[in-house]
C-alpha positions as a printed Julia matrix, in Angstrom:
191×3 Matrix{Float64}:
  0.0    0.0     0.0
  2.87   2.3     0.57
  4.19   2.28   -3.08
  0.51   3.31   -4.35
  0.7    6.79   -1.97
  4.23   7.09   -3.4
  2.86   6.75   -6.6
  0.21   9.15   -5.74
  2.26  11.09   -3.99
  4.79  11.38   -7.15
  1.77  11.85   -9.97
 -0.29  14.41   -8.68
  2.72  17.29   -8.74
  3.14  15.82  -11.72
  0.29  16.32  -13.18
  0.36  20.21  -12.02
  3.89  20.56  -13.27
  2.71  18.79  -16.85
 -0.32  21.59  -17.05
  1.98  24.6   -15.93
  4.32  23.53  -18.78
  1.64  23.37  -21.3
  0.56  27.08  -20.44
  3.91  27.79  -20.52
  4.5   26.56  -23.58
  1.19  27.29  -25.7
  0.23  25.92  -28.44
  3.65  25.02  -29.56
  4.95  22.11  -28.08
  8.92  22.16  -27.88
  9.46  19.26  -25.27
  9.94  15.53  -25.67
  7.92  13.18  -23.5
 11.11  11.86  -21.08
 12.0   16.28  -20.61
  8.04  16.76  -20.03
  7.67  14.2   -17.66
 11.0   15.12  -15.68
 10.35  18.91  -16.05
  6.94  18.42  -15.2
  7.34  16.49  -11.77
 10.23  19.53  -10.76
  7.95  21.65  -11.35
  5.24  20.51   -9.99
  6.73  19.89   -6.69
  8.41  23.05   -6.68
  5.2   25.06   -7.31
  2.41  22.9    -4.95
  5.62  22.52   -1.74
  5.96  26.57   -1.81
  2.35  27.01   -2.24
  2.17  24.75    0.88
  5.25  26.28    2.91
  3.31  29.88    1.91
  0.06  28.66    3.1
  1.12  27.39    6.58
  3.44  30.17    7.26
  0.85  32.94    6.45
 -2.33  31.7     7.08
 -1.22  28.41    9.06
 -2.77  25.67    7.15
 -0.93  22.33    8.55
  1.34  20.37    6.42
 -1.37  17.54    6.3
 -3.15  15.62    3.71
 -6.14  18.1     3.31
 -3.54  20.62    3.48
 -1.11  19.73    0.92
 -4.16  18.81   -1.61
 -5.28  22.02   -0.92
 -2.32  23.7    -1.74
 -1.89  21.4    -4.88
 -5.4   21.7    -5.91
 -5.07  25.41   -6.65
 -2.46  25.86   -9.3
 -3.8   22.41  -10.65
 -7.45  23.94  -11.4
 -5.64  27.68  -12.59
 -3.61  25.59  -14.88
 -6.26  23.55  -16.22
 -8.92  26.35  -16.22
 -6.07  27.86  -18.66
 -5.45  25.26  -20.47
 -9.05  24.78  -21.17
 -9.71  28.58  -21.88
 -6.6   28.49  -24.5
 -7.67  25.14  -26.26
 -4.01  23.87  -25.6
 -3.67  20.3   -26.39
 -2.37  18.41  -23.84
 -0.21  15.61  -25.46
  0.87  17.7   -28.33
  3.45  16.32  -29.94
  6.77  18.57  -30.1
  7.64  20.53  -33.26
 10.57  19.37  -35.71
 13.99  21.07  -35.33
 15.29  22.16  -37.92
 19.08  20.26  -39.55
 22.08  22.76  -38.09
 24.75  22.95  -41.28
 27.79  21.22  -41.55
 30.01  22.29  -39.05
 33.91  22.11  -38.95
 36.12  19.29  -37.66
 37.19  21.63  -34.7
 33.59  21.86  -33.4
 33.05  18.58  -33.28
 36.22  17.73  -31.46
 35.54  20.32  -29.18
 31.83  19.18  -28.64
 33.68  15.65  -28.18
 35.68  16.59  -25.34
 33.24  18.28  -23.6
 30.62  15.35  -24.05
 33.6   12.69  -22.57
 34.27  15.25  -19.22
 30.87  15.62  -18.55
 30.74  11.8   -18.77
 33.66  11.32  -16.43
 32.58  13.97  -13.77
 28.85  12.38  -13.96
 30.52   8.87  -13.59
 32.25  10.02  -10.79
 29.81  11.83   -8.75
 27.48   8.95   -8.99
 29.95   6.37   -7.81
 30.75   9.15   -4.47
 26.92   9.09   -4.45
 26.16   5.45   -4.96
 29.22   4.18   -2.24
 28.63   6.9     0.2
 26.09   5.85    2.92
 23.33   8.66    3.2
 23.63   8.98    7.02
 25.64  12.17    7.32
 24.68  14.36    9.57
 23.58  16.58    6.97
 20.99  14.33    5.76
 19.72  12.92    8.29
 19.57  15.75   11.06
 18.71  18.52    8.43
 16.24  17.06    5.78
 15.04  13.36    6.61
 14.54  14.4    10.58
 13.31  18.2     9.42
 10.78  16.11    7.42
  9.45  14.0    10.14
  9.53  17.09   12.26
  7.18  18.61   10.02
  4.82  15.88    9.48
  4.51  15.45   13.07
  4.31  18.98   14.17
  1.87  20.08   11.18
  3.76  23.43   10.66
  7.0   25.06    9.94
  9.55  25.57   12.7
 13.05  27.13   12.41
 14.31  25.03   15.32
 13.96  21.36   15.42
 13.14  20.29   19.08
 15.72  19.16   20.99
 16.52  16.49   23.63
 17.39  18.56   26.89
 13.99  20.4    28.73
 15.07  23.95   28.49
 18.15  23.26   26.26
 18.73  25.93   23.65
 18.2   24.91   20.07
 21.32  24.63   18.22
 22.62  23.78   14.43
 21.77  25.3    10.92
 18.46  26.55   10.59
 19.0   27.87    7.39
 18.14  25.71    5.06
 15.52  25.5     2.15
 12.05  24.06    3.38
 10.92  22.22    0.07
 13.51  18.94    0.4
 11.95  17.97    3.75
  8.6   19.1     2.62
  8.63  16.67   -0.3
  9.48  14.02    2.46
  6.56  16.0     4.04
  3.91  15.33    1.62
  5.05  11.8     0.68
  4.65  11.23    4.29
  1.43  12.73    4.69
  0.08  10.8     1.42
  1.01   7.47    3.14
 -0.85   8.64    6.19
């Protein structure tokens, strides 16, 4: 049951992020369906998580279920009412580029090399990524605990609580709500 709310949880800023992009774009489609879908979820999540940050910081609507879908119902039925208003399709297929002329042997090298080192630096930072275990203390005291945090405390705090009675709060406080909100809402979704 927990991979459907993922699922769920994944789809539905998906969905705003693949209407947003559509407005965006008009009636001339320019993305292929692997960008779209990518774009679409960044989007998405970027757009319903600082609606939702925006929402419980001004008006305090908790970082629950009703109050995530709240905050991702909105730009879900502006985008849609615009899409609809516009008659913008929404699987359009993207237009044809058009051929680039022959270029010179010296572009193409340097186009080369550039291609191979962003291969080797990709290569590399996913091996540091893959090998490294994820429980620094930056991860897991500042987004995966700032997450649960939030879940279980329904609203944004700059402090995260901690163990002593009376103890003053201490670390970086700094950092950018929407990571642990996306653990947020996933939570949240799962119930």
């Amino acid at each position: 049951m927990i991979f459907l709310w993922f699922i769920l949880g994944i789809l539905l800023p998906t969905v705003t992020g693949w209407l947003l992009l559509r407005v965006l774009e008009g009636k001339t489609s320019v993305l292929l369906l692997p960008e779209r879908i990518a774009i679409s979820w960044l989007l998405g999540s970027t757009v319903t998580l600082a609606l939702s940050f925006a929402a419980n910081v001004t008006v305090g609507i908790p970082f629950s279920q009703i109050g995530f879908l709240v905050a991702w119902l909105a730009p879900t039925m502006l985008a849609f009412e615009e899409v609809s208003r516009r008659k913008i399709s929404l699987f359009a297929e993207p237009v044809s580029v058009p051929q680039f002329p022959k270029s010179s042997k010296f572009v193409y090298v340097g186009l080369g090399i550039l291609i191979l080192w962003t291969i080797v630096k990709v290569g590399f930072g996913s091996v540091i990524l893959a090998t490294t275990p994820p429980y620094y203390d930056d991860n897991f005291s500042n987004w995966n605990l700032r997450g649960k945090v939030y879940l279980s405390e329904q609203k944004y705090l700059l402090h995260l609580p901690t163990e002593e009675p009376g103890a003053e709060p201490s670390g970086i406080n700094g950092y950018p709500p929407l990571v642990p909100l996306e653990k947020t809402w996933l939570g949240s979704m799962n119930g």
